[in-house]
Structures are given as structure tokens and as C-alpha cells.
C-alpha positions in Angstrom: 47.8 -14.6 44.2 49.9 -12.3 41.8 50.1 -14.1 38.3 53.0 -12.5 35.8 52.4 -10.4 33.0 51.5 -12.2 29.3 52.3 -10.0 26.6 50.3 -10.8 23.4 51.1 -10.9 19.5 51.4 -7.2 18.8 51.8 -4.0 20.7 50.1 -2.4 22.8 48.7 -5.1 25.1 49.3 -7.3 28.1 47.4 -9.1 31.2 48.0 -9.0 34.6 46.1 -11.2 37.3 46.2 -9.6 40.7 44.3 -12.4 42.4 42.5 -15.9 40.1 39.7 -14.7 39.5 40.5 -11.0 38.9 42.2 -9.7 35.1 43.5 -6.3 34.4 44.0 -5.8 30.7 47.1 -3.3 30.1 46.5 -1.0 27.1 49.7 0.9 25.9 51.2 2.8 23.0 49.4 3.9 19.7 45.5 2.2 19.3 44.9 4.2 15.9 44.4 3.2 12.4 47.5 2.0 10.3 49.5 0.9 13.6 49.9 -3.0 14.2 47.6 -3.5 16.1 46.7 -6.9 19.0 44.5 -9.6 17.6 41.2 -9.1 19.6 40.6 -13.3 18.6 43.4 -14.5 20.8 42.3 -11.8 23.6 39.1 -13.3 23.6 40.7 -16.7 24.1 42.7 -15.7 26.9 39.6 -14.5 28.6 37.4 -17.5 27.7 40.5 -19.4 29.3 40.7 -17.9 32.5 37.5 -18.5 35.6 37.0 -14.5 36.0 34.8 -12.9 38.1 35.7 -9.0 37.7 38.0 -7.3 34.1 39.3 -4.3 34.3 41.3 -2.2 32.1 44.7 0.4 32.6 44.7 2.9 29.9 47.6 4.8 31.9 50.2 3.5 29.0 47.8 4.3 26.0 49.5 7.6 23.9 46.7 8.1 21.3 43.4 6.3 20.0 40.5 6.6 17.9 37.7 4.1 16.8 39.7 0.9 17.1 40.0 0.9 20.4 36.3 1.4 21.0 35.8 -1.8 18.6 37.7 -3.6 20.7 36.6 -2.9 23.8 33.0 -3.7 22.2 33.4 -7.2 21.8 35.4 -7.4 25.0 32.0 -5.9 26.8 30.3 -8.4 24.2 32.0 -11.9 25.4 32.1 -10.5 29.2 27.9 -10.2 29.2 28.2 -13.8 27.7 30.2 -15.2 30.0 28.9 -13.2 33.1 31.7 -11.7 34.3 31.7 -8.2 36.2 32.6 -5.8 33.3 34.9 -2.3 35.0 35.9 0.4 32.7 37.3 3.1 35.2 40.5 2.3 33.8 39.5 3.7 30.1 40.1 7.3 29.0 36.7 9.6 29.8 36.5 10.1 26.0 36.3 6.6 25.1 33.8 5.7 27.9 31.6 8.5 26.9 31.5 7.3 22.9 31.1 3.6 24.7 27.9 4.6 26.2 26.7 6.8 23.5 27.5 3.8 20.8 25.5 1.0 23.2 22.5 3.4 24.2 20.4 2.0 21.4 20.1 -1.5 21.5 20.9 -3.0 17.5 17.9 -3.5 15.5 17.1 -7.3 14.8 17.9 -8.1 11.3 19.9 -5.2 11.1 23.5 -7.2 10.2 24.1 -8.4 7.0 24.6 -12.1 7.8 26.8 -14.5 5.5 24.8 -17.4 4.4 25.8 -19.4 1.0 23.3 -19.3 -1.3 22.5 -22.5 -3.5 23.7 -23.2 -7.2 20.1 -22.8 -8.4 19.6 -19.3 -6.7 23.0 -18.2 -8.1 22.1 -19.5 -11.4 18.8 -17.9 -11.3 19.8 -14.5 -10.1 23.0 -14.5 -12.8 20.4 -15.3 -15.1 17.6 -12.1 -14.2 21.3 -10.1 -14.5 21.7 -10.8 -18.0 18.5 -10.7 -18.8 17.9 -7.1 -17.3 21.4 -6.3 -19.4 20.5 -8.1 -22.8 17.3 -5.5 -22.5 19.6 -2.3 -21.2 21.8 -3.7 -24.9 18.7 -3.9 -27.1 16.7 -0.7 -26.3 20.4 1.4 -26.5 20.9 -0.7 -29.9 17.3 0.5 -30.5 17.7 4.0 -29.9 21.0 4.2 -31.9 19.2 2.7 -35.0 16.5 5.6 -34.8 19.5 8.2 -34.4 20.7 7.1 -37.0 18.0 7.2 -39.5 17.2 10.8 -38.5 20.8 11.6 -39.0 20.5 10.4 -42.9 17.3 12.5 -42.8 19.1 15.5 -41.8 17.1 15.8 -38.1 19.2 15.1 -35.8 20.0 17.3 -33.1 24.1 17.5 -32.2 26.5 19.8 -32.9 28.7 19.7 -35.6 31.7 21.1 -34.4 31.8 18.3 -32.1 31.7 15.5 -35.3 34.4 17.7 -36.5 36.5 17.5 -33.1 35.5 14.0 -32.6 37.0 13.3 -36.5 40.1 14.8 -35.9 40.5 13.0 -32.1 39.8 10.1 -33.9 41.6 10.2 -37.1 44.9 12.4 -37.3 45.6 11.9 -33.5 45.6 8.8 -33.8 48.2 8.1 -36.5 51.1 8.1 -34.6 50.1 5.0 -32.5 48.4 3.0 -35.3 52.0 3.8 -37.4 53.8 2.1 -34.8 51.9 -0.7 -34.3 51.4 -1.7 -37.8 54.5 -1.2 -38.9 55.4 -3.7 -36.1 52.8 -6.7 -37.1 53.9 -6.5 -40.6 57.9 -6.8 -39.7 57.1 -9.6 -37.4 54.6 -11.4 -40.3 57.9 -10.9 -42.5 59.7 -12.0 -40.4 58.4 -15.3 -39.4 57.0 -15.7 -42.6 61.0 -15.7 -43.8 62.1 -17.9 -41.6 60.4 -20.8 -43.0 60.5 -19.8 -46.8 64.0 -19.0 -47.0 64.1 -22.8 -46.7 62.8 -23.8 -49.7 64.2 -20.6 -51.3 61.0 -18.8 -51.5 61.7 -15.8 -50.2 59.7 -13.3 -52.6 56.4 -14.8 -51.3 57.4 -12.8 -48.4 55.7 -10.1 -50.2 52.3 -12.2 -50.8 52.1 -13.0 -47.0 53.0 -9.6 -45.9 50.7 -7.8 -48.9 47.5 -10.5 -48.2 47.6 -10.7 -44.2 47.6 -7.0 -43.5 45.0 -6.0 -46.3 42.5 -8.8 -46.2 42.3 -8.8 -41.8 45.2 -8.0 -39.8 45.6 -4.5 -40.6 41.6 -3.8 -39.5 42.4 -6.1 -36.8 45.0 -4.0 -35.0 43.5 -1.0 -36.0 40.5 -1.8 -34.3 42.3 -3.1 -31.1 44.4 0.6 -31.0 41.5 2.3 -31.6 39.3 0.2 -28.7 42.0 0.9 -26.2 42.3 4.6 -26.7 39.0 6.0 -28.4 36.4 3.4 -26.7 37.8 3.7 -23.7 37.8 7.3 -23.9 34.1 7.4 -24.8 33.2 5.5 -21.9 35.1 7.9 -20.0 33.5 11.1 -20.9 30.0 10.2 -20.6 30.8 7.9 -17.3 32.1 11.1 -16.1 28.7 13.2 -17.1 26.4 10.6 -15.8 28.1 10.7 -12.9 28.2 14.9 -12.8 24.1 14.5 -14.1 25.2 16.4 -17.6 23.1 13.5 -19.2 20.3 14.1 -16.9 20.8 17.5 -17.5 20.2 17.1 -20.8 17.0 15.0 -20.5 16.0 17.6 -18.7 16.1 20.3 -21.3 14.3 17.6 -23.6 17.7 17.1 -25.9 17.9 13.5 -26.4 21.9 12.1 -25.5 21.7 9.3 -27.8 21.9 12.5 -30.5 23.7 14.7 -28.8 26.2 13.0 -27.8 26.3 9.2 -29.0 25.6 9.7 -32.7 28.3 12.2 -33.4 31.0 9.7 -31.7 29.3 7.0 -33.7 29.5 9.2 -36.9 32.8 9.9 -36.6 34.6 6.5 -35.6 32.5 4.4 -38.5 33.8 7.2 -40.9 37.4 7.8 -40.1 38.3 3.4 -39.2 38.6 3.0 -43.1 41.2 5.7 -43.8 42.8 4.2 -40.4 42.9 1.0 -42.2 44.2 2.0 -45.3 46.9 3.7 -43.4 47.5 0.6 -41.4 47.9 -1.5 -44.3 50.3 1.0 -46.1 52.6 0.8 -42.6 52.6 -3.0 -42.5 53.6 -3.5 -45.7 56.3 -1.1 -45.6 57.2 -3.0 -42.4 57.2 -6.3 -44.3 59.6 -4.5 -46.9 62.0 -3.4 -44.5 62.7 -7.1 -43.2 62.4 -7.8 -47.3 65.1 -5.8 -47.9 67.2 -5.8 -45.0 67.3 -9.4 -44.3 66.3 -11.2 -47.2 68.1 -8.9 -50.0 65.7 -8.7 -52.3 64.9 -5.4 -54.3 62.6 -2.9 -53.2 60.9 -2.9 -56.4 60.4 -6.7 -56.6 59.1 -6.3 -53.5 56.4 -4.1 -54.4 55.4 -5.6 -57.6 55.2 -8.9 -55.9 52.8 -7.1 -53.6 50.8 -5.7 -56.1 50.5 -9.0 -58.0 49.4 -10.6 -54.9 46.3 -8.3 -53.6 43.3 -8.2 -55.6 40.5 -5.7 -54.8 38.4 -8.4 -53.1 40.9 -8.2 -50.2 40.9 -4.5 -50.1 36.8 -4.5 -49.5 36.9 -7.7 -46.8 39.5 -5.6 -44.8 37.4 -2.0 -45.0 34.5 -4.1 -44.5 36.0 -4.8 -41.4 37.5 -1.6 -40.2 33.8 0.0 -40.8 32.2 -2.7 -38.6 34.7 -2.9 -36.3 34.2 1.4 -36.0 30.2 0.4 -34.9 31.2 -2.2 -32.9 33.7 0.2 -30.8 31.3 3.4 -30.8 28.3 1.6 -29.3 30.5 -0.6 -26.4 31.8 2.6 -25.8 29.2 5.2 -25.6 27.0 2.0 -23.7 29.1 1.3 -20.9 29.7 5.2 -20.6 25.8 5.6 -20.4 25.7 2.7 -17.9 27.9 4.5 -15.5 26.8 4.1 -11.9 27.2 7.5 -9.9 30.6 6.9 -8.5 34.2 7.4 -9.5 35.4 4.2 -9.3 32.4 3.1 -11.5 33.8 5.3 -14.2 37.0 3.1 -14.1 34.7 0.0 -14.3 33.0 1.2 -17.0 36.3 1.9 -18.9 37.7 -1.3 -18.5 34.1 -2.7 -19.7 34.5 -0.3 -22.9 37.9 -2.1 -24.0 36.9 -6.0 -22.6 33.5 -5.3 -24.4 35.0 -3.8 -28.0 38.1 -6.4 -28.2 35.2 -9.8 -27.6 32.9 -7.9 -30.3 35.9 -7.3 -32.6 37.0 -11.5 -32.4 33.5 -12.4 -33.0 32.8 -10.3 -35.6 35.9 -11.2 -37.3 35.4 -15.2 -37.0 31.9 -14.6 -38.5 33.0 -12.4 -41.4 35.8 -14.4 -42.0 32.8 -18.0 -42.2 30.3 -15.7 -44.3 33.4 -15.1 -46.7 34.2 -18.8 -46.9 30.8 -20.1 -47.8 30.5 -16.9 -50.3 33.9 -18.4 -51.9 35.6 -14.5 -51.3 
């Protein structure tokens, strides 16, 4: 009994019955990776469906192949030995019969799958737990190390070379001014500028200048600064020694007895928590003069005013809360930095991770730190 064609969801495939208990699976066009291929589910479910004695396959339609198709026919083999039906591949291409046999001469090892299984909320918890635990330590001993680096450094024994402080100053510092100018600039005409919209109601337009003067100097202009400076110098750090650890230049190092918390952590450290300040400074300087431009151009008031209204205004207190800031802020950035960098697994994409883990880690220090200083200076009345 001669049962039609069925032609399945995607390419390639189709049954023919030449008798009710005999199936002859068609196999046609292109079986190899990135073509749309059949769904082997709904094959499976067509065989299941049908009483078979005897499968067979007709490869004289197939134009190329490669490991898909031996997948394929796999679990076709797979569900046939279930279901104890006579299993012919005569009808396949010599290659793929050969790599069949080769792949099912050695039976797979019990245990050997990775099986799925949904563990419980108190082994999650647990094993989340031992993670941050084992980190916490990995956070503490680097914290450790860096604190010894230090003091040698302040001693004048510490091993690094001081062309790179010098290169790692300038990379941090003067490159870095264009960006930092820009952003600044912006913060402090958009403080001026919602900071104008309400006082020009009550005609209080000058106090522009205290907003302006007060916001950038006492916080926002570390704030931003810190943020630019995460973004492109953290994330940079953890870049370069990601990339070492995974080219072992770090173990390289070990190896030659040359510590690279000296070598190569304590000069980045050095030279961020020494150049964030001046950063600051500048950052301040470009937001005010952002606030004057929107003081001048939209509130007509004169640029002299302006100034001596901002002068009034800051007091030196605010000046050493905001390079308080920028200098712990310049810590906080070298050490998520140069940590996740020395954390780098061995691969490429873990260099990316650990980039991205730089910046997250810096920005969450940076709010922290901030929303303690900011407490400590409250109950110290400053």
C-alpha cells in the first residue's frame, strides 16, 4: 500500500510509506550549519505515530552535510532501538555511515551527561553564600596587599618603574581633560538651568550663582569626575592586566619574584589618587563656567555679578569636602580596577567581564562612599 509523501516544517525532508509498516525518510538539499534546518521533535513524532517494522533513509537529494546530519540521524537510531523497529542506513552517504559507526563504537559512559535537575532554595542560598564568601577573602587579602605596597612606597622600597607613574599621570590627567570639560560644563548648565526655572519666579535669579558655585564644588563636580574617570581609566585598568593574566605576563612576573601588586598596581594607584584632585578642581572651574553661560545668556545678569555671587557663596569648607572626595573616589577606582583586572579568568571574553565589573564595581563604591561622606559631614555639622 503506497501512502503519499508528507513534507515537514523546513527543508530538506519528507516520508514516504511504500507498504504500512515500512517508512523511507527522504533527505534533500543543504543539512549544514546556518541553513533552516527540519525539527528532529516532530520527526520523532511522526515515527512514534506510525506501527513500523523496517526505516530507511534516501540520501540521493542531499547536496552537502556536515555534523547536523549525523545528530539527527543519532537520535533517529536512538528512538528506533526504543521502539524496536528494524533500523537501514544503506540509503545514507558512505561518509556519514562511517562517522556513525566510529561516533557509536564506544558505548557513553554512565554519568557522563550533565543532567538538569533544579536545585533547592537552601542549596542556592548556600552555594551563593561560599561565592561571596571566597570573594569577600579574594577583596580583603588584595586590600591587604595594596596597604603593604603602599607603605613601602612612602618608605621609598617599592619596586615599579617610574616612567610608568609618569605615563600613567599623564593617561590619567591631561588626556583626560577633554572629556571631563565636556561633561562638567554640561552638569553645571543643566543645574543653572533648572535651578532658574524655579527662582526666576520669585525673582531670585542671582542665587543661580550660589546653586551653581555650592553643588559643583561641595559634590557634583567629584561626582562626575569620578564617574568619567571609572568609565575610561578603571575600565582600562582592568583591561590591561585582564589582558596579562590572560597572556601569563603576571605569572611571568611571579616568576621572576617581582611582586605585581608593585609593579603594576601601585603605580596606577599612585597616579589616579594624585591626579583626581586637579581633575576636580578643573571640573568645578568648567561647571561653574557652565552655570555662567546660562547666567548670562538667559537670565541677563552680569558676568561679574555672577562671579562675585559665586565667590560669596563657597567657603573653603566646600572646597576640602569635594577634594576629599575626588581623592577617595581615585582609591576607590584604582583598586576595582586593578582587582577585577587581576581576577581575570584566562579567556577573552573574561577580559570583557572583567571590564564591565571594573565600571559596575567603581560607580556602586563611588554612591556609597558619597552617601557616607555626605552622613559623616552632617553629624560633624560641615
Amino acid at each position: 500500500m503506497q501512502v503519499a509523501e508528507k513534507v515537514l516544517v523546513g527543508a530538506g525532508l519528507s516520508f514516504s510509506r511504500p507498504t504500512d509498516d515500512f517508512m523511507v525518510i527522504h533527505l534533500a538539499g543543504n543539512w549544514e550549519r546556518g541553513q533552516i534546518l527540519p525539527n528532529p521533535d516532530e520527526t520523532l513524532k511522526v515515527i512514534e505515530s506510525a506501527s513500523l517494522r523496517t526505516l530507511s533513509f534516501d540520501a540521493s537529494g542531499l547536496a552537502a552535510w556536515d555534523s547536523n546530519l549525523l545528530t539527527f540521524l543519532i537520535r533517529i537510531k536512538e528512538r528506533c532501538n526504543e521502539k524496536k523497529v528494524e533500523y537501514r542506513d544503506d540509503g545514507l552517504p558512505d561518509g556519514a555511515r562511517r562517522l556513525l559507526v566510529l561516533a557509536l563504537a564506544v558505548p557513553e559512559r554512565k554519568g557522563a551527561r550533565r543532567e538538569l535537575r533544579k536545585e533547592s532554595f537552601f542549596v542556592t542560598a548556600g552555594e551563593k553564600a561560599e561565592q561571596f564568601a571566597a570573594s569577600a577573602g579574594e577583596v580583603f587579602d588584595f586590600l591587604g596587599e595594596a596597604f603593604v605596597s603602599i607603605i613601602r612606597f612612602l618608605g621609598g622600597r617599592a619596586s615599579f618603574r617610574r616612567v610608568d607613574l609618569f605615563l600613567f599621570l599623564q593617561e590619567t590627567g591631561s588626556q583626560a581633560l577633554p572629556i571631563v570639560s565636556l561633561i562638567s560644563m554640561l552638569v553645571g548648565l543643566i543645574l543653572a538651568f533648572v535651578g532658574a526655572i524655579q527662582l526666576k519666579t520669585f525673582g531670585a535669579q542671582i542665587y543661580v550663582a550660589d546653586l551653581v558655585g555650592i553643588a559643583m564644588v561641595r559634590v557634583m563636580g567629584a561626582i562626575m569626575t569620578g564617574i568619567i574617570v571609572a568609565g575610561r581609566t578603571g575600565a582600562s585598568y582592568a583591561a590591561q592586566l585582564g589582558t596579562m593574566q590572560v597572556n601569563e605576563e603576571i605569572d611571568a612576573l611571579k616568576t621572576l619574584g617581582i611582586s605585581p601588586m608593585e609593579f603594576l598596581v601601585l603605580p596606577r594607584m599612585v597616579a589616579l589618587t594624585l591626579m583626581m584632585p586637579l581633575l576636580c578642581v578643573y571640573a568645578d572651574i568648567m561647571g561653574i563656567f557652565g552655570g555662567l553661560i546660562v547666567g548670562v545668556v538667559m537670565l541677563d545678569l552680569n558676568p561679574v555679578v555672577y562671579l562675585n555671587e559665586t565667590k560669596a557663596a563657597l567657603s573653603l569648607t566646600n572646597v576640602w569636602i569635594g577634594l576629599f572626595h575626588s581623592a577617595v573616589f581615585g582609591v576607590i577606582i584604582a583598586l576595582s580596577g586593578c582587582l577585577r583586572g587581576i581576577q581575570c579568568g584566562r579567556s577573552a571574553s573574561a577580559v570583557g567581564y572583567a571590564t564591565t565589573s571594573a565600571v559596575v564595581t567603581s560607580i556602586v563604591c563611588i554612591i556609597v562612599a558619597t552617601a557616607i561622606i555626605t552622613i559623616l559631614c552632617n553629624v560633624l555639622g560641615i
